[in-house]
CHARMM-style PDB file with segment names, atoms N, HN, CA, C and O in Angstrom:
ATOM      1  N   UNK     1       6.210 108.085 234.600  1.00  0.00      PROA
ATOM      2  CA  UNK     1       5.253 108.656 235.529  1.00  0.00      PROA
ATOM      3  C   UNK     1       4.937 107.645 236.608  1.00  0.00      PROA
ATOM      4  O   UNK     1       5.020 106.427 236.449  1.00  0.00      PROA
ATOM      5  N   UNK     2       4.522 108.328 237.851  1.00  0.00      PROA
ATOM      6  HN  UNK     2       4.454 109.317 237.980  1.00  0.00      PROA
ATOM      7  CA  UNK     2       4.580 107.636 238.934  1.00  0.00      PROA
ATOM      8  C   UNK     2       3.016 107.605 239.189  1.00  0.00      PROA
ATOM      9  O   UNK     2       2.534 108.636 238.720  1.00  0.00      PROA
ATOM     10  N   UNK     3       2.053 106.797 239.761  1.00  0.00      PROA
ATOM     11  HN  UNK     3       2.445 105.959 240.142  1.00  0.00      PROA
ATOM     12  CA  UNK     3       1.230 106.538 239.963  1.00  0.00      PROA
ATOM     13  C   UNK     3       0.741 105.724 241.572  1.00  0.00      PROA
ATOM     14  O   UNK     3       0.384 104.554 241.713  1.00  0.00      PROA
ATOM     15  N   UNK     4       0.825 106.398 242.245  1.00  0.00      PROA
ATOM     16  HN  UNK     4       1.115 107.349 242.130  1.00  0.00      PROA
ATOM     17  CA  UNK     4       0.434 105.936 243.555  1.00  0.00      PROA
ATOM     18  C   UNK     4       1.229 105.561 243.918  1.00  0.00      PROA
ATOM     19  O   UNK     4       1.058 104.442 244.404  1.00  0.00      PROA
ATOM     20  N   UNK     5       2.725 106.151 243.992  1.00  0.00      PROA
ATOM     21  HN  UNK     5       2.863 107.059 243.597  1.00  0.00      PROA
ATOM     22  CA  UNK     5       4.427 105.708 244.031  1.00  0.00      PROA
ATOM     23  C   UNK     5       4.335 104.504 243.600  1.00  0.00      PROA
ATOM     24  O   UNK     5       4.893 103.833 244.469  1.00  0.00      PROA
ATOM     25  N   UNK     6       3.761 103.422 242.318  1.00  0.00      PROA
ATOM     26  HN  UNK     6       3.309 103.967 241.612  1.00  0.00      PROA
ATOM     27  CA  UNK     6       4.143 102.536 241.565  1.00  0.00      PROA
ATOM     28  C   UNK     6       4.658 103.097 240.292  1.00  0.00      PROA
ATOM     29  O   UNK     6       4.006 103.960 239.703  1.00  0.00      PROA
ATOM     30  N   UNK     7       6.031 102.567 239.732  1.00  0.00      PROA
ATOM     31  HN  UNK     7       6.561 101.866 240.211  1.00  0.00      PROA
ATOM     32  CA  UNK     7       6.765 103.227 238.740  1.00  0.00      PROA
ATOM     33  C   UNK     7       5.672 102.329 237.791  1.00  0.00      PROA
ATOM     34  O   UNK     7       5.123 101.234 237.912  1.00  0.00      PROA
ATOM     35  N   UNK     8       5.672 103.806 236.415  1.00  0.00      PROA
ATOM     36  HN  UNK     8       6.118 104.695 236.316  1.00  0.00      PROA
ATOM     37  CA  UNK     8       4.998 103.048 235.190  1.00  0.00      PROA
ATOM     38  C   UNK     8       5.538 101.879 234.613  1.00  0.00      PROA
ATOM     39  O   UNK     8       6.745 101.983 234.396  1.00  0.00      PROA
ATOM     40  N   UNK     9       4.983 100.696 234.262  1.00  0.00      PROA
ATOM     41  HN  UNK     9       4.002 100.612 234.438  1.00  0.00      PROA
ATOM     42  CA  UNK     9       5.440  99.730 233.196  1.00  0.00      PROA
ATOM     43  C   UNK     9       4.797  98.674 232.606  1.00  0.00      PROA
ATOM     44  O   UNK     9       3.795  98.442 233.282  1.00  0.00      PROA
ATOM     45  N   UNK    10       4.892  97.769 231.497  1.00  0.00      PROA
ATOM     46  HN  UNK    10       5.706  97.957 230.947  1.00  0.00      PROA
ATOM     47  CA  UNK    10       4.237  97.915 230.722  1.00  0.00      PROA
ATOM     48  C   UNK    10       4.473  98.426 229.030  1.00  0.00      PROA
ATOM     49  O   UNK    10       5.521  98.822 228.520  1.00  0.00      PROA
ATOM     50  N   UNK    11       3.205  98.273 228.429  1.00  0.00      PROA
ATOM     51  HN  UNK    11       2.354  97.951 228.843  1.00  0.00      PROA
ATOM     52  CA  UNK    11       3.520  98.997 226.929  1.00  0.00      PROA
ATOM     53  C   UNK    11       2.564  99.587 227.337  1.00  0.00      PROA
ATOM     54  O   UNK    11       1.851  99.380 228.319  1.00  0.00      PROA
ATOM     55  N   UNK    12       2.522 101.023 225.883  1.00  0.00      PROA
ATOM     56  HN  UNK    12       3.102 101.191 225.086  1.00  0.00      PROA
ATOM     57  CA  UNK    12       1.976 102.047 225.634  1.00  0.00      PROA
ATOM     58  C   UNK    12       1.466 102.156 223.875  1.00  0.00      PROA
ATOM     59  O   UNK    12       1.424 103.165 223.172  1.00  0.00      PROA
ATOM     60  N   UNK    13       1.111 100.696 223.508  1.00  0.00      PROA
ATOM     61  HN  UNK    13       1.145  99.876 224.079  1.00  0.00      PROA
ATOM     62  CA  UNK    13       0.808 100.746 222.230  1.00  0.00      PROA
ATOM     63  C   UNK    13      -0.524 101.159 222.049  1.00  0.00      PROA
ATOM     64  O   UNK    13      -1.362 100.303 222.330  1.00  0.00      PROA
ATOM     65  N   UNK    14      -0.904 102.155 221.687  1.00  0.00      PROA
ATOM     66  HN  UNK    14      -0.223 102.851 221.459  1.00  0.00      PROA
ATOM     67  CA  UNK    14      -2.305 102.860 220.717  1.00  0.00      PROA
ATOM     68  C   UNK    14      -2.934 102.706 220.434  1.00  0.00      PROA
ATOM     69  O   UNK    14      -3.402 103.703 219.883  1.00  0.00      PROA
ATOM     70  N   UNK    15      -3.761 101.577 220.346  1.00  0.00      PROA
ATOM     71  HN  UNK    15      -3.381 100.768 220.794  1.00  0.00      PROA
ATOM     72  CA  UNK    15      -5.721 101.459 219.590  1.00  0.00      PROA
ATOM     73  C   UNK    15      -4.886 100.174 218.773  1.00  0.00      PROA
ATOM     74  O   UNK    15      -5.040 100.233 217.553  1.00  0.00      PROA
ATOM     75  N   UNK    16      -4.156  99.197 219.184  1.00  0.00      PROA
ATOM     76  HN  UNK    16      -4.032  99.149 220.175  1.00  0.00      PROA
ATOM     77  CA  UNK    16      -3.872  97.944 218.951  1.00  0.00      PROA
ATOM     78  C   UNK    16      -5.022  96.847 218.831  1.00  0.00      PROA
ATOM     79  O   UNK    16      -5.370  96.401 219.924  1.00  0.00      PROA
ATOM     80  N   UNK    17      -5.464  96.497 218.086  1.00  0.00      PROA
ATOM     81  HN  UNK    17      -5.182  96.859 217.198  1.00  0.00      PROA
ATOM     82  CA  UNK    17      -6.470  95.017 218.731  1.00  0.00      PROA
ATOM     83  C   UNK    17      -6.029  93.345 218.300  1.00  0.00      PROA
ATOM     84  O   UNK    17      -6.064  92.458 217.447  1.00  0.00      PROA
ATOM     85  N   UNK    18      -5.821  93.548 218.962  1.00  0.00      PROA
ATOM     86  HN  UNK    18      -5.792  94.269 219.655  1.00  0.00      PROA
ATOM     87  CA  UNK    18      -4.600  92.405 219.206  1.00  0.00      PROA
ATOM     88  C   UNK    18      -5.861  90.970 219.346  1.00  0.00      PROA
ATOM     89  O   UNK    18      -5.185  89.976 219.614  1.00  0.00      PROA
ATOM     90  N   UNK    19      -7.242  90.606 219.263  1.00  0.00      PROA
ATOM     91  HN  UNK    19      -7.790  91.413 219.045  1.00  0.00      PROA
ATOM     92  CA  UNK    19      -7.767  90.245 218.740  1.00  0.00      PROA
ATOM     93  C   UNK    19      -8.080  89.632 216.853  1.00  0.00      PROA
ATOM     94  O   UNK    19      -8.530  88.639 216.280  1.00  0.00      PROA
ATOM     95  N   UNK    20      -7.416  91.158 216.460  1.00  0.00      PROA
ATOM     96  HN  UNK    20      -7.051  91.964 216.925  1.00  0.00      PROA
ATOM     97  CA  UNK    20      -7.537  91.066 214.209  1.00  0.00      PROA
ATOM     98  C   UNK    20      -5.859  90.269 214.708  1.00  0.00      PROA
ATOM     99  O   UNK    20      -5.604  89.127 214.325  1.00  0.00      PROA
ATOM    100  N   UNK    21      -5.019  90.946 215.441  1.00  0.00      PROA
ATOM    101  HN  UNK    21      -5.226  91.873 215.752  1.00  0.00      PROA
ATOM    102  CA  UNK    21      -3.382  90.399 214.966  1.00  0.00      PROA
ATOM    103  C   UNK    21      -3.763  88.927 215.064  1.00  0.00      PROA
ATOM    104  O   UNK    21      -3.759  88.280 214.017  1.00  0.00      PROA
ATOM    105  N   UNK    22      -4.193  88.144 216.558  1.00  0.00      PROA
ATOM    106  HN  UNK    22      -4.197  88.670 217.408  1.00  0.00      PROA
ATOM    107  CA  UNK    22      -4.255  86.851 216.504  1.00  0.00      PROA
ATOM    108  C   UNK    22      -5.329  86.367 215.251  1.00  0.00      PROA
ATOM    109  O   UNK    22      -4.803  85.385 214.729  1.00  0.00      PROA
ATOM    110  N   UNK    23      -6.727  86.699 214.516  1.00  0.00      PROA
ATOM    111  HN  UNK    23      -7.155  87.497 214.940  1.00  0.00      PROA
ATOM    112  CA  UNK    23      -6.820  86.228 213.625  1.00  0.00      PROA
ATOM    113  C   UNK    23      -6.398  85.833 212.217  1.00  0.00      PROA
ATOM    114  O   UNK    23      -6.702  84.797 211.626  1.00  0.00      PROA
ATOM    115  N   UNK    24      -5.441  87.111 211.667  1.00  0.00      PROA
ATOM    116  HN  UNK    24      -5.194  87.953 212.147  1.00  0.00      PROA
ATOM    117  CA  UNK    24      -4.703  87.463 210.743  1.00  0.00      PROA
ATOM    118  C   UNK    24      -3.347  85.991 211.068  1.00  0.00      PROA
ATOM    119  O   UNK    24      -2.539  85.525 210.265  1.00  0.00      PROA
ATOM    120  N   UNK    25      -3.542  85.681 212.282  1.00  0.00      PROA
ATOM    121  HN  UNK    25      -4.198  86.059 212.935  1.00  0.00      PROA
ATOM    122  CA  UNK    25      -2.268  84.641 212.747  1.00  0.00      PROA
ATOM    123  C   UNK    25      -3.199  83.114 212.360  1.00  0.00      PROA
ATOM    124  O   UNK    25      -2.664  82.037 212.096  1.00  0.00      PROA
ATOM    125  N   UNK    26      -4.393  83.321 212.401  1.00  0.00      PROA
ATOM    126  HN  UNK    26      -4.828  84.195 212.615  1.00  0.00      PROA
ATOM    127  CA  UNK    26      -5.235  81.893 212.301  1.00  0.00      PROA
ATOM    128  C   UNK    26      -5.771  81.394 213.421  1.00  0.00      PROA
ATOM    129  O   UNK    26      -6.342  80.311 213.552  1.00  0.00      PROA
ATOM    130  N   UNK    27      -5.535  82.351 214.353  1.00  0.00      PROA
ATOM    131  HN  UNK    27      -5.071  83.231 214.247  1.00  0.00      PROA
ATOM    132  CA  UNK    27      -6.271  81.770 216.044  1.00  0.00      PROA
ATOM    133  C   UNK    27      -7.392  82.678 215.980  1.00  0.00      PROA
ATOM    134  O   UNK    27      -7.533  83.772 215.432  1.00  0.00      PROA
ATOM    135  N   UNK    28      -8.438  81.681 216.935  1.00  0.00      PROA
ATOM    136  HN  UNK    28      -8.324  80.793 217.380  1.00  0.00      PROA
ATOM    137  CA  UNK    28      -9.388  83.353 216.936  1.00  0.00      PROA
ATOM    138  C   UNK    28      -9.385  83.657 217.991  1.00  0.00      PROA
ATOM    139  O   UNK    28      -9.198  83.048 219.045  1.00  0.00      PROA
ATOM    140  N   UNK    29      -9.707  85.144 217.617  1.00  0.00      PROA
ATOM    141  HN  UNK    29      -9.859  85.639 216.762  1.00  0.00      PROA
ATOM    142  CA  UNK    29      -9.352  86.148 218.493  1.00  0.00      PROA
ATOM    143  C   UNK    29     -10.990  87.122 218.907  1.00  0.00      PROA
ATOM    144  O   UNK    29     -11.735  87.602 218.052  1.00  0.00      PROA
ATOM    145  N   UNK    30     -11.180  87.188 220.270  1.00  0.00      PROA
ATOM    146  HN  UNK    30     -10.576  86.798 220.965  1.00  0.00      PROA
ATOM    147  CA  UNK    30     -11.962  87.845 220.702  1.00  0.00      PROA
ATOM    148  C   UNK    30     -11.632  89.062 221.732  1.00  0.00      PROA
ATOM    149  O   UNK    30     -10.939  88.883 222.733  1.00  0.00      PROA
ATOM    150  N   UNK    31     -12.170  90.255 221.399  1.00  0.00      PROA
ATOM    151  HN  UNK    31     -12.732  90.401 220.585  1.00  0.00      PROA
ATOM    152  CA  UNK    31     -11.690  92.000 221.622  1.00  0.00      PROA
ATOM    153  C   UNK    31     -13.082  91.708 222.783  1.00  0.00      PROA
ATOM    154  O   UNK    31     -14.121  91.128 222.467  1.00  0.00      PROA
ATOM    155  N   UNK    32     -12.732  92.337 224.310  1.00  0.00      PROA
ATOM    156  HN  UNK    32     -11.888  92.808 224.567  1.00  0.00      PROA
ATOM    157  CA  UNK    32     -14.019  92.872 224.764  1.00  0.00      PROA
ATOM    158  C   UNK    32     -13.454  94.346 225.246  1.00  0.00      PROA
ATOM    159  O   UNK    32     -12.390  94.439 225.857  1.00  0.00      PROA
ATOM    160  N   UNK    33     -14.379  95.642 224.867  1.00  0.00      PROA
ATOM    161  HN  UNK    33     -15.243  95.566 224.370  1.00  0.00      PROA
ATOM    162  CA  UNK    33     -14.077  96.622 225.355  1.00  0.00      PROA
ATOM    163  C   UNK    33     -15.307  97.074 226.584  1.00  0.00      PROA
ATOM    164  O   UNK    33     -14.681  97.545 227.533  1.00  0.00      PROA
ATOM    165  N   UNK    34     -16.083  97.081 226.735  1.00  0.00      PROA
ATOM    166  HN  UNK    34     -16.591  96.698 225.964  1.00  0.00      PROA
ATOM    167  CA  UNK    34     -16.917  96.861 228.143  1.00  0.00      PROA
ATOM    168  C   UNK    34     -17.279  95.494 229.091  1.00  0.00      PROA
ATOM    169  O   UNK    34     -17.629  94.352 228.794  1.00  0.00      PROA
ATOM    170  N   UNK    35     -17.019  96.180 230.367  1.00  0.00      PROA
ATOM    171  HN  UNK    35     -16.735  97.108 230.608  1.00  0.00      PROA
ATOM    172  CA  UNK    35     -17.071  94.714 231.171  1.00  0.00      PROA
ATOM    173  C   UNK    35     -18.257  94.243 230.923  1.00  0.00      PROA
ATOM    174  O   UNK    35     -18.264  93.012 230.955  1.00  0.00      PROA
ATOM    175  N   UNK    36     -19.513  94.835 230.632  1.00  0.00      PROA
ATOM    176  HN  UNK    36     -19.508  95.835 230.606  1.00  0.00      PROA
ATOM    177  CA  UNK    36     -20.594  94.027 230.609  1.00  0.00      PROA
ATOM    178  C   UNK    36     -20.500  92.606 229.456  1.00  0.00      PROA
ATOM    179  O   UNK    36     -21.239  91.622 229.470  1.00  0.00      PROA
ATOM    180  N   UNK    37     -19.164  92.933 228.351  1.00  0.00      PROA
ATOM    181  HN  UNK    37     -18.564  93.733 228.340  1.00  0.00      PROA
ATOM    182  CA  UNK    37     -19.228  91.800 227.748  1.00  0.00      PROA
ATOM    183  C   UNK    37     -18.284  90.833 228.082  1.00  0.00      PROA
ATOM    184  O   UNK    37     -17.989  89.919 227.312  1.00  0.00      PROA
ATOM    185  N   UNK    38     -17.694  91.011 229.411  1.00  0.00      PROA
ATOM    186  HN  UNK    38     -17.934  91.753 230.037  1.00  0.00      PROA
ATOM    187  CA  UNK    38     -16.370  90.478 229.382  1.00  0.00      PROA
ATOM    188  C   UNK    38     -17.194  88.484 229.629  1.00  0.00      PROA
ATOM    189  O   UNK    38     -16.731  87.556 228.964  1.00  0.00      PROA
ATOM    190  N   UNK    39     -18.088  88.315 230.408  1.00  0.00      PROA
ATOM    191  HN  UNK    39     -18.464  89.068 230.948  1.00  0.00      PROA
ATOM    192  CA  UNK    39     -18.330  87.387 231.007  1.00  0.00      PROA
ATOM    193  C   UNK    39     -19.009  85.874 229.387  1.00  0.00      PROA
ATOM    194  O   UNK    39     -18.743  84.687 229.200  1.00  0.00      PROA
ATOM    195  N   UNK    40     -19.808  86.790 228.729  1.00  0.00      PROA
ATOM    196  HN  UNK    40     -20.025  87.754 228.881  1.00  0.00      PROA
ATOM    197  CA  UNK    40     -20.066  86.220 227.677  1.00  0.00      PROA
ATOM    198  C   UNK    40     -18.737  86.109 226.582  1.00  0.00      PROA
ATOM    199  O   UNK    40     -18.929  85.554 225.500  1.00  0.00      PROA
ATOM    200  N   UNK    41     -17.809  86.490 226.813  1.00  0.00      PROA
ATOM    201  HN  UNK    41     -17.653  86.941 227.692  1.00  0.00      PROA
ATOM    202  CA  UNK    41     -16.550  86.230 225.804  1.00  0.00      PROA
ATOM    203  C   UNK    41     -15.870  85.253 226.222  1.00  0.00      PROA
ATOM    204  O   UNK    41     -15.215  84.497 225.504  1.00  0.00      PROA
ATOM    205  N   UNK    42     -16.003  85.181 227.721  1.00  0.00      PROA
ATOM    206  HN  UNK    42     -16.535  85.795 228.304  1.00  0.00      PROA
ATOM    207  CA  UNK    42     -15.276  84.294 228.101  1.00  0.00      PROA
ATOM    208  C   UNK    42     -16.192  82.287 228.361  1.00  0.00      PROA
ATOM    209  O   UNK    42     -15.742  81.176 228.639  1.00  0.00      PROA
ATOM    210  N   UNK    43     -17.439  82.792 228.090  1.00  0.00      PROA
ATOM    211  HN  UNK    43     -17.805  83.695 227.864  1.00  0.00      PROA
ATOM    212  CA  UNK    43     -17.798  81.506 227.928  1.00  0.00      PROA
ATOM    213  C   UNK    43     -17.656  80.796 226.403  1.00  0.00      PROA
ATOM    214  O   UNK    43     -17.667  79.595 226.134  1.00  0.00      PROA
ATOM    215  N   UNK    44     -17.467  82.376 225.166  1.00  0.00      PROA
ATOM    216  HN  UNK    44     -17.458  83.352 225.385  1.00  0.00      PROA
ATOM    217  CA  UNK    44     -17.037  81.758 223.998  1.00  0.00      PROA
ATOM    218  C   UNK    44     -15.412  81.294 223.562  1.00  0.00      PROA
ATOM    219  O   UNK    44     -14.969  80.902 222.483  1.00  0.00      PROA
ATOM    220  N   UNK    45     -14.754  81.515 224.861  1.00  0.00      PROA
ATOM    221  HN  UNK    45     -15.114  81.833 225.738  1.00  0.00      PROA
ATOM    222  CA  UNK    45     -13.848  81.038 224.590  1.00  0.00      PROA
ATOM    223  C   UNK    45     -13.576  79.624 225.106  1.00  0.00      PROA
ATOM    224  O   UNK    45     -13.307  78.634 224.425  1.00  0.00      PROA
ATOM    225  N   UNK    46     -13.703  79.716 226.516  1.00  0.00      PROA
ATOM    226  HN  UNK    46     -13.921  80.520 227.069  1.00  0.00      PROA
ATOM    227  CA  UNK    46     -13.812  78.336 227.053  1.00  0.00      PROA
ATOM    228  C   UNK    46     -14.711  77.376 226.539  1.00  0.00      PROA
ATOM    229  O   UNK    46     -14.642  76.253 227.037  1.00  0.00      PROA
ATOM    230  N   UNK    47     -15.613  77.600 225.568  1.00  0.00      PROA
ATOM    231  HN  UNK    47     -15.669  78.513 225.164  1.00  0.00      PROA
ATOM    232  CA  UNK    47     -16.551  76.647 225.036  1.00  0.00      PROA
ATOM    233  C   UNK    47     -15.441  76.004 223.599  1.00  0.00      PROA
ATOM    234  O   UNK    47     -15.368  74.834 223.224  1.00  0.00      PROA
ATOM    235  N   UNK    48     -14.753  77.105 223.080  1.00  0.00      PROA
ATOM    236  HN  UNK    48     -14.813  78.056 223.384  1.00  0.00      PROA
ATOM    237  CA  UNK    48     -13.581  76.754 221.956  1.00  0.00      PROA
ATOM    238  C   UNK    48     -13.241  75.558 221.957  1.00  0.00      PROA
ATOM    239  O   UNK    48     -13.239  75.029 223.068  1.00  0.00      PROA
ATOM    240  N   UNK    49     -12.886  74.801 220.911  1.00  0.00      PROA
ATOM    241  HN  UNK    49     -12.888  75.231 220.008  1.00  0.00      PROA
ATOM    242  CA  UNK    49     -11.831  73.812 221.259  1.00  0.00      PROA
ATOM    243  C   UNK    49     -10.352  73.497 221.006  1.00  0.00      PROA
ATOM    244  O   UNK    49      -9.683  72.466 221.079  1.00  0.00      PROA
ATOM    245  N   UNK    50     -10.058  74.941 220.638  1.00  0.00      PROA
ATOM    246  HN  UNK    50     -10.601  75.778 220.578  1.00  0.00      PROA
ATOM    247  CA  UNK    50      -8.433  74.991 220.525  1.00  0.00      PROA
ATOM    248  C   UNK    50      -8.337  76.438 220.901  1.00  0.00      PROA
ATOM    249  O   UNK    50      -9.374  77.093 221.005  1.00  0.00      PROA
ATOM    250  N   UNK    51      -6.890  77.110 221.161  1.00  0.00      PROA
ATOM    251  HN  UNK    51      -6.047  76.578 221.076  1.00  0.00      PROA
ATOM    252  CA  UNK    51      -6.863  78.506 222.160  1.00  0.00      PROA
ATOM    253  C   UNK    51      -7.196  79.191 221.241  1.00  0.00      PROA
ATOM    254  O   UNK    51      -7.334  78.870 220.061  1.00  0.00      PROA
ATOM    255  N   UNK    52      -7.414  80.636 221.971  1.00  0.00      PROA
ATOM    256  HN  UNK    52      -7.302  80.896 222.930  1.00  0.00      PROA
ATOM    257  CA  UNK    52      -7.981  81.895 222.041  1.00  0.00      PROA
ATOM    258  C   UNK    52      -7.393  82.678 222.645  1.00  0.00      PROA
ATOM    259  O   UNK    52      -6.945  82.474 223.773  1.00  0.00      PROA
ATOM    260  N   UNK    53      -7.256  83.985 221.847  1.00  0.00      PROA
ATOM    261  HN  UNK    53      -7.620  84.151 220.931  1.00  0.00      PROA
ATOM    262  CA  UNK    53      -6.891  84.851 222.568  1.00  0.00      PROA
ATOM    263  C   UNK    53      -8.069  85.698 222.753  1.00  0.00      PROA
ATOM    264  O   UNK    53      -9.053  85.815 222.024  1.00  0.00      PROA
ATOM    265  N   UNK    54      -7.771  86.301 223.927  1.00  0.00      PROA
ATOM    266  HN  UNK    54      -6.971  86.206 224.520  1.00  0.00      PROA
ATOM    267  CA  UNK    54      -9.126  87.404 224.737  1.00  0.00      PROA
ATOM    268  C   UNK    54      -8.107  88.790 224.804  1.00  0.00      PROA
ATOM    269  O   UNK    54      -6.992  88.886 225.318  1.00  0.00      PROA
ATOM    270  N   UNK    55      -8.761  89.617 224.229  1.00  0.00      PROA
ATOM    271  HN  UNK    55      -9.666  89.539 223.811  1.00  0.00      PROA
ATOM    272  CA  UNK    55      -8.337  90.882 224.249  1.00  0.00      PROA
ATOM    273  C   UNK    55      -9.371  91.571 224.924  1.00  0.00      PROA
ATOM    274  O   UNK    55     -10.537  91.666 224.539  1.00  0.00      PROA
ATOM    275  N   UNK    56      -8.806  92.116 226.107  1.00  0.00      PROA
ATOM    276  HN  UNK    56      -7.859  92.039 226.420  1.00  0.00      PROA
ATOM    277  CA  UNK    56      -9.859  92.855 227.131  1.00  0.00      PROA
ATOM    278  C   UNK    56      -8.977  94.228 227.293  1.00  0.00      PROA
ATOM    279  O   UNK    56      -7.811  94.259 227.687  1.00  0.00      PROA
ATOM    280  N   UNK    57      -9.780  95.367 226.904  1.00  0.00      PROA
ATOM    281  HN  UNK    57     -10.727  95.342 226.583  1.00  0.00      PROA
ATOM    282  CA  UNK    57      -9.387  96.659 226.873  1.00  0.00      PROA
ATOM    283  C   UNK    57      -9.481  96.918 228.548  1.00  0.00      PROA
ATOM    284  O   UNK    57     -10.220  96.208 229.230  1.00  0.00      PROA
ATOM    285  N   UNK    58      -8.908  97.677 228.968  1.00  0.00      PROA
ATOM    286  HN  UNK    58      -8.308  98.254 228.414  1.00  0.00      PROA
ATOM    287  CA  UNK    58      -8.910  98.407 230.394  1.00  0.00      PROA
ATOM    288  C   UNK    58      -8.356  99.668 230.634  1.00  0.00      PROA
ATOM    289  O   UNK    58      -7.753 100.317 229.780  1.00  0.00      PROA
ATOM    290  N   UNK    59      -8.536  99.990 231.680  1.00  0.00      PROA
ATOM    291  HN  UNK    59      -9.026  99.462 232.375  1.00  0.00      PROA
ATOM    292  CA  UNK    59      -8.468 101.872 232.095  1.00  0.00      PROA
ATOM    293  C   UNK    59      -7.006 101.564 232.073  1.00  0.00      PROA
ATOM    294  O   UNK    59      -6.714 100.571 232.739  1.00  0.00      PROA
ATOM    295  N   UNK    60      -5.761 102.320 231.321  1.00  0.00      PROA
ATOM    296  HN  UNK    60      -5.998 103.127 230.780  1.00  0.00      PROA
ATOM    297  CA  UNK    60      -4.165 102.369 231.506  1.00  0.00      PROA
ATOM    298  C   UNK    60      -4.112 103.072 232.676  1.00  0.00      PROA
ATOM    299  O   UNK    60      -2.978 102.953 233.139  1.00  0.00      PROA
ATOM    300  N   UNK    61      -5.047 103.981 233.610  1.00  0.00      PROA
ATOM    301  HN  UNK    61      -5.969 104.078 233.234  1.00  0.00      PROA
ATOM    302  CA  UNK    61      -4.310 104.923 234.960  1.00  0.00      PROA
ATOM    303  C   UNK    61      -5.435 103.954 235.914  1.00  0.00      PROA
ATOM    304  O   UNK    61      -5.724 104.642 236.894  1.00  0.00      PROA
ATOM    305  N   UNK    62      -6.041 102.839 235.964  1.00  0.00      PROA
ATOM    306  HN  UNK    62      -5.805 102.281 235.168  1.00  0.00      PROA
ATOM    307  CA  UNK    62      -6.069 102.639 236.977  1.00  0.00      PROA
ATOM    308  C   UNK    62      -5.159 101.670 237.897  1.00  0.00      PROA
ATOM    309  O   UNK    62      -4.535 100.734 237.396  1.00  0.00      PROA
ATOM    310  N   UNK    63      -5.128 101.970 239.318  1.00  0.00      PROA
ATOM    311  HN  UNK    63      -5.635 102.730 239.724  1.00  0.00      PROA
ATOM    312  CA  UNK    63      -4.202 100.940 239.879  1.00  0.00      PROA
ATOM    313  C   UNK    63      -4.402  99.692 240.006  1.00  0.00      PROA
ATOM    314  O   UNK    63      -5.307  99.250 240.712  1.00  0.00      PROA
ATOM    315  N   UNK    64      -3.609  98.975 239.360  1.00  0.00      PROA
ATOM    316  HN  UNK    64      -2.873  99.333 238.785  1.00  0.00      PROA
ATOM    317  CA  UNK    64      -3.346  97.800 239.683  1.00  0.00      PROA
ATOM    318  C   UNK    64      -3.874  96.326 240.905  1.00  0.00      PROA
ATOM    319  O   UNK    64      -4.467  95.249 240.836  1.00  0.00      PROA
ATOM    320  N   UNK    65      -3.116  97.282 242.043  1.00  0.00      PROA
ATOM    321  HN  UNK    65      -2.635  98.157 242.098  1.00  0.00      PROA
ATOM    322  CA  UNK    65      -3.920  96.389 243.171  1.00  0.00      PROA
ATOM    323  C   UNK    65      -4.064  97.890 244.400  1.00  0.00      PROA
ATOM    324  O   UNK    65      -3.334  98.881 244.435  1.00  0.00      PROA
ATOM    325  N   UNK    66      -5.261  97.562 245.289  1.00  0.00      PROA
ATOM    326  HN  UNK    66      -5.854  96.757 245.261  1.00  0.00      PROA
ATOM    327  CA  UNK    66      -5.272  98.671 246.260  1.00  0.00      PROA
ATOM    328  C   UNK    66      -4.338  99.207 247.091  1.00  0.00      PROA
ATOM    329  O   UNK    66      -3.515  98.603 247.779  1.00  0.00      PROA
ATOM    330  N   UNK    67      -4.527 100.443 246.980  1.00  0.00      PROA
ATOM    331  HN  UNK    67      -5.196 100.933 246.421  1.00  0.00      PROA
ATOM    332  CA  UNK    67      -3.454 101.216 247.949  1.00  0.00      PROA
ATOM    333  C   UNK    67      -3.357 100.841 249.330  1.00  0.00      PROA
ATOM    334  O   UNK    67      -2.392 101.168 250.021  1.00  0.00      PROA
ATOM    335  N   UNK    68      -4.627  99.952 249.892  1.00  0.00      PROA
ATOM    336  HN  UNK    68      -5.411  99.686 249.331  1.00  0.00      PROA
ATOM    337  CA  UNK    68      -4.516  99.294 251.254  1.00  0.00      PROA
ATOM    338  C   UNK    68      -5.121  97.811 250.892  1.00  0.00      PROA
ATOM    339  O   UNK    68      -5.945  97.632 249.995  1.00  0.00      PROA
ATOM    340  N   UNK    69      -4.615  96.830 251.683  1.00  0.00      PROA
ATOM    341  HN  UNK    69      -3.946  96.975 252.412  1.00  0.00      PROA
ATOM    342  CA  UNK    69      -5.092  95.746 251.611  1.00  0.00      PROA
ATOM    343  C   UNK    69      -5.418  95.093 252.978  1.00  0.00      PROA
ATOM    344  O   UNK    69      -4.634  94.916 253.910  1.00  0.00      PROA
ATOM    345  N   UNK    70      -7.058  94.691 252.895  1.00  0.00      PROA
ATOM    346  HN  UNK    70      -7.695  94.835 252.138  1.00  0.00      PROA
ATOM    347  CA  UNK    70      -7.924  94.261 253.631  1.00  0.00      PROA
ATOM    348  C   UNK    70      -8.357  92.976 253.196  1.00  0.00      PROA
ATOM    349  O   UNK    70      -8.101  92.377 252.151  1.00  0.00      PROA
ATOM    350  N   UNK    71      -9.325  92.530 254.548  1.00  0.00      PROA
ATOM    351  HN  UNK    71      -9.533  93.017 255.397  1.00  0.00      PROA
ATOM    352  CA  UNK    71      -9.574  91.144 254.434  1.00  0.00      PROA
ATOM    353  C   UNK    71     -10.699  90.810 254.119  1.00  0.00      PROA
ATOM    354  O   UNK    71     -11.233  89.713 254.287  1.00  0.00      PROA
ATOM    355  N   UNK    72     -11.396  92.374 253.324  1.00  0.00      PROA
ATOM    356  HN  UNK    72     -10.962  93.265 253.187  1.00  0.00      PROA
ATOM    357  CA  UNK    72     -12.848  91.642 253.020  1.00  0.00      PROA
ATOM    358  C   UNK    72     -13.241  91.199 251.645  1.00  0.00      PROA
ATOM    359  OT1 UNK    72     -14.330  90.658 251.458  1.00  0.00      PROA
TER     360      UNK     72
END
């Protein structure tokens, strides 16, 4: 499917939280599904002292970058 004549691509994996996979791996792993938490996840990660993965859910149909690009 075409989306604002950008061809789809990408995965299409299902209610994944790829947050449990990286803990189940021994890293920790932090899931944010609303932006209001995105900003506090990311100070618990950068506060970490070894990596992290950040799993941030997002809209799959929105575009990417704007259909026009401006300078403001």
């Amino acid at each position: 499917m075409m989306t604002a004549g950008f061809p789809d691509f990408g995965s299409d994996f299902k209610h994944l939280d790829f947050a449990k996979i990286a803990e189940a791996g021994g890293i920790m792993g932090i899931r944010v599904e609303e932006p209001r938490g995105l900003r506090a996840a990311l100070h618990k990660c950068f506060a970490h002292p070894v990596p992290v993965l950040l799993d941030v859910v997002t809209n799959p149909h929105e575009i990417s970058i704007p259909a026009e690009i401006t300078g403001n």
